[in-house]
N, C-alpha and C positions, 0 to 999 in steps of 0.2 A: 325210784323207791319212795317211799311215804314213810318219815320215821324209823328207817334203819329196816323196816320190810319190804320186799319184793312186792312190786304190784303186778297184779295179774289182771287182762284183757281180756274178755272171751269176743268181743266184736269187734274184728276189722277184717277186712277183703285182703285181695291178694293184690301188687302193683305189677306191672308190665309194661312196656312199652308201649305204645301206640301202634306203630308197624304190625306188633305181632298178632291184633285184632285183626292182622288182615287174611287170617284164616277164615272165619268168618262169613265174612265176607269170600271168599273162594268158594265154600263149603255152598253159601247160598243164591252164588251167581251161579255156577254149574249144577247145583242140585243133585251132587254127587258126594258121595261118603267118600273120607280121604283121611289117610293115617294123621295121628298126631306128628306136627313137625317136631315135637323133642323126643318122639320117639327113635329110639337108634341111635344117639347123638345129634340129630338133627336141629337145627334151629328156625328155621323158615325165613321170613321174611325178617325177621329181629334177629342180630348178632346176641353172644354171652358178653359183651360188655354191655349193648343197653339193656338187659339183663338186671346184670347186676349194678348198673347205674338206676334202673327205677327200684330195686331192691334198696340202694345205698339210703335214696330220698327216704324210701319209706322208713329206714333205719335213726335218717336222723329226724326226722318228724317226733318218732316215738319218745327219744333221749329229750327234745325240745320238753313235753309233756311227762317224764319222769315217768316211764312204763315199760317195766324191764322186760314181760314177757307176755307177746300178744297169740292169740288164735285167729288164724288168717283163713279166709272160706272164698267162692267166687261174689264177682260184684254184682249183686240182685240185682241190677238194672241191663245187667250185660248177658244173662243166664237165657234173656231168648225162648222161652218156651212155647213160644208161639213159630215157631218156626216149624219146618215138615219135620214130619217125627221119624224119619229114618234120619235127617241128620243131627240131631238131639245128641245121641250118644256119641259122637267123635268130636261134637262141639266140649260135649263134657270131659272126656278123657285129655283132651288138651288144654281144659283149664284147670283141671285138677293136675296135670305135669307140670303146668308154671309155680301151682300152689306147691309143689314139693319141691319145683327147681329154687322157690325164693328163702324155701326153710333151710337147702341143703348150703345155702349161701352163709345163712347164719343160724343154724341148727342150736344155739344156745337163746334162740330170742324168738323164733315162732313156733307154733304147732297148727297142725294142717287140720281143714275141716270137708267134708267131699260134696263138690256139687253132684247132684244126682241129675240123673238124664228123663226126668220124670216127663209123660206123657199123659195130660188129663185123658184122653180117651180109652188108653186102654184099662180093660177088664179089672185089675188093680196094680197097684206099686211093686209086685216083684220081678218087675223088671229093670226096675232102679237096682239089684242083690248084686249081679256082678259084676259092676264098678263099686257097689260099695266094699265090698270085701276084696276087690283089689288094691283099694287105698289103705284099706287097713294091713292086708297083708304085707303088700310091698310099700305102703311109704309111711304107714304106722299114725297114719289121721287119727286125729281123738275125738270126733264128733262129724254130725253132716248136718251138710244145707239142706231145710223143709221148704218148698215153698208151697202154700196152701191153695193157692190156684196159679201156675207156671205160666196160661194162657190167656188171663185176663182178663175171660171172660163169663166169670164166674159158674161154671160148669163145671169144677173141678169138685167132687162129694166131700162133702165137711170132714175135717179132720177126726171126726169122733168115727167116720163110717169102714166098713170092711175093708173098704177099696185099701186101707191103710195097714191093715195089720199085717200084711208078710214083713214090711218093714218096723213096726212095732216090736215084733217077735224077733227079727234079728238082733234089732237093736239091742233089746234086753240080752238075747242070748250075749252080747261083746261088752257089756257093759257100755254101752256107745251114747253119749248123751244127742239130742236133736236140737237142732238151733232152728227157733221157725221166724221168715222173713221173707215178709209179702217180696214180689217181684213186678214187674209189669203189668199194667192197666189198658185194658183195651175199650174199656167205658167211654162212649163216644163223646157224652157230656163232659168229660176231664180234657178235652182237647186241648180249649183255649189255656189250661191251668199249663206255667213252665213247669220242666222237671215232673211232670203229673203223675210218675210209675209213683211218686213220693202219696199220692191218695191212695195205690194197691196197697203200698205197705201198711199204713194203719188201717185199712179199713179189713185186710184179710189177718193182720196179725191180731187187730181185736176179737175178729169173727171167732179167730183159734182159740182165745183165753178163752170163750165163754163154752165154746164146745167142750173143752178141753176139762172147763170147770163143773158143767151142769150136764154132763155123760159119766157113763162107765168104763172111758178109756183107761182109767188105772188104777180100775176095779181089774179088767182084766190082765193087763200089764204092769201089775205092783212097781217093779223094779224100773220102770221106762221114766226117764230122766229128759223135760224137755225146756228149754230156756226161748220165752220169746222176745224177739227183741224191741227197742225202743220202747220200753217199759211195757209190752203190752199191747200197744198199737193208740189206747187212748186212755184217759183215766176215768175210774165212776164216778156215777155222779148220785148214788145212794148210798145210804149209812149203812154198815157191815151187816145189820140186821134185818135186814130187806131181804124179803124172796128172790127179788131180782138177781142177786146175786149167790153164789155159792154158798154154802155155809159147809161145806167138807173141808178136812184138814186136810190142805194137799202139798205142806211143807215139803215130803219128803219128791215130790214129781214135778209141779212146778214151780218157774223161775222167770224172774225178767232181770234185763240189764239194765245199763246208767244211762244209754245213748240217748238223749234228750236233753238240750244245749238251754232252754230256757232252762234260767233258776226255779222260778214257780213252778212249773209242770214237774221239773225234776223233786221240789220238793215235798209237791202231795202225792207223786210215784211211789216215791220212795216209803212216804209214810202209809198210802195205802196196800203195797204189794207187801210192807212188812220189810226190815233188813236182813232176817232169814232165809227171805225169798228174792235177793236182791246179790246181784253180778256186778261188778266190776267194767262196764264196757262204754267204750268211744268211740267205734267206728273211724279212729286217726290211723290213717288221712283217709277223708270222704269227706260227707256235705258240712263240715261242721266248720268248716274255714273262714265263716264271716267273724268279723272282730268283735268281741263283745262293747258295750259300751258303758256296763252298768254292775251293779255287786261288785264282788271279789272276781279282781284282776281285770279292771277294764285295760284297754289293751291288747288281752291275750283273746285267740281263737276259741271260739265258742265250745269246740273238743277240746282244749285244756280243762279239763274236769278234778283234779287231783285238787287245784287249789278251790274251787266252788264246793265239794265235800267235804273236805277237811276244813271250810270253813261254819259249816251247819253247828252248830252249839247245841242244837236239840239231838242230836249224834253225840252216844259217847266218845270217847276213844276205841276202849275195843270195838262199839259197832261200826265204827270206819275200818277200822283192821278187817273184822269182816268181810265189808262190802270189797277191799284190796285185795286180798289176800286169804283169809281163809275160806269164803265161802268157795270163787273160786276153785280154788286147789283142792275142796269138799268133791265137790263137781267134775272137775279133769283131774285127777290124779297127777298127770304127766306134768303138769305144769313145775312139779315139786323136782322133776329127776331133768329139768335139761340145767 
């Protein structure tokens, strides 16, 4: 909590065991589509204690950093979308079972977000529909996973284009907001770079803000609600009154999160994306585990963010509460009723 208020997460992944990737792995060694192992009761290769032993970590990860209720989605580096696209969709539906086995663990501390089974190739995105309104229906997700190009290989059509609008249109229809996060890099030149899917995500999550801001995506889709993350993917580098950038007021459509561990970068995000336009996220636990050295809290993990914002002076009070807590809960509703 932050001052007696519930802080709310909208960016962290789902935890699992190691073992139980080794679906995966089956899935891509036989080249054959195969039920989810939690389908039925089932577990596959992962017992329900380490289960709930990597649910437990991620539980006390969160209490370590004072963050009483997170949004859990798949791990964009493990979503694969380069893989054959008939096994796409059973890779997805079992990792959207682990994301509702690890809420139903602790149904007062997460809410589900749905990886979609999206294939750059085809015709467009309604074929992501019937996992996505499975999740809603039966596990009651409050949002999904975008990923802007799944393959890597930049051939996925920009988020402003048709290929997009069957899920636009859903979306709005549920009120359902969109979380977008670059995933995997197939850029031959990112080779040498470690961790290198980390250049897909800012480079497709920036590509999205600028589509997202200099189109008519929500000219036609008023109500379509989309948060990207790691502020955005990069920050500007012109004065608000530049052509370069937007000049639409798109308060009420988009949003970016907190996940951005440097102080500096977090701090002109923040100031540039506005605290209106600004979520509450850390992505804990994920990449953010190097120890800080420097500001407020050296010592702690770079996702400990609760004490790095609350210590900005240039932030009132209420616009920390805010960025905690109300915008949030503006945004996911549900976050207010577990």
């Amino acid at each position: 909590m932050y001052n007696g208020v519930k802080v709310y997460d909208v960016h962290s992944h789902v935890s699992v065991p190691a073992s139980s990737n080794a679906f995966v792995a089956s899935l891509m060694a036989s080249n054959t589509v195969m039920k989810s192992p939690l389908s039925q009761g089932g577990r596959g290769q992962a017992t329900e204690e380490e289960f709930r032993a990597a649910a437990a970590r991620h539980l006390a990860y969160m209490d370590d950093r004072d963050i009483d209720v997170q949004i859990i989605g798949p791990r964009p580096f493990m979503q694969l979308g380069w893989m054959s696209p008939h096994l796409i969709p059973a890779w997805a539906r079992y990792v959207n079972d682990t994301i509702h086995q690890q809420i139903t663990f602790n149904p007062d501390r997460f809410l589900g977000a749905v990886m979609l089974p999206q294939d750059s190739d085809a015709a467009d995105i309604s074929h992501v529909l019937p996992e996505l309104d499975r999740c809603v229906n039966e596990y009651n997700f409050v949002a999904a996973y975008l990923s802007p190009d799944p393959k890597g290989l930049r051939t996925t059509p920009g988020v402003n284009e048709p290929y997009w609008y069957p899920l636009y249109e859903r979306c709005s229809e549920l009120n359902l907001p969109i979380i977008v996060h670059g995933t995997n890099s197939q850029d031959p030149r990112h080779n040498p770079l470690p961790q290198n899917y980390q250049m897909g995500f800012v480079m497709e999550q920036l590509l999205a803000t600028q589509l997202y801001s200099h189109t008519d995506v929500f000219e036609r889709f008023p109500n379509l609600k989309v948060i990207v993350c790691h502020c955005g993917g990069a920050l500007n580098r012109f004065i608000k009154s530049d052509s370069h950038l937007s000049q639409k007021d798109l308060s009420n459509n988009l949003y970016f999160d907190t996940c951005a561990h440097d102080i500096t970068y977090l701090t002109a995000a923040i100031q540039q994306r506005t605290v209106a336009q600004t979520l509450f996220g850390t992505e804990a636990p994920g990449s953010g585990a190097a120890v800080r050295q420097e500001g407020e809290g050296p010592g702690k993990t770079g996702d400990d963010l609760i004490p790095v914002i609350s210590s900005f002076d240039w932030l009132s009070e209420e616009e920390k509460i805010d960025i905690f807590h109300n915008n949030p809960a503006r945004i996911f509703p549900a976050f207010e009723k577990v």
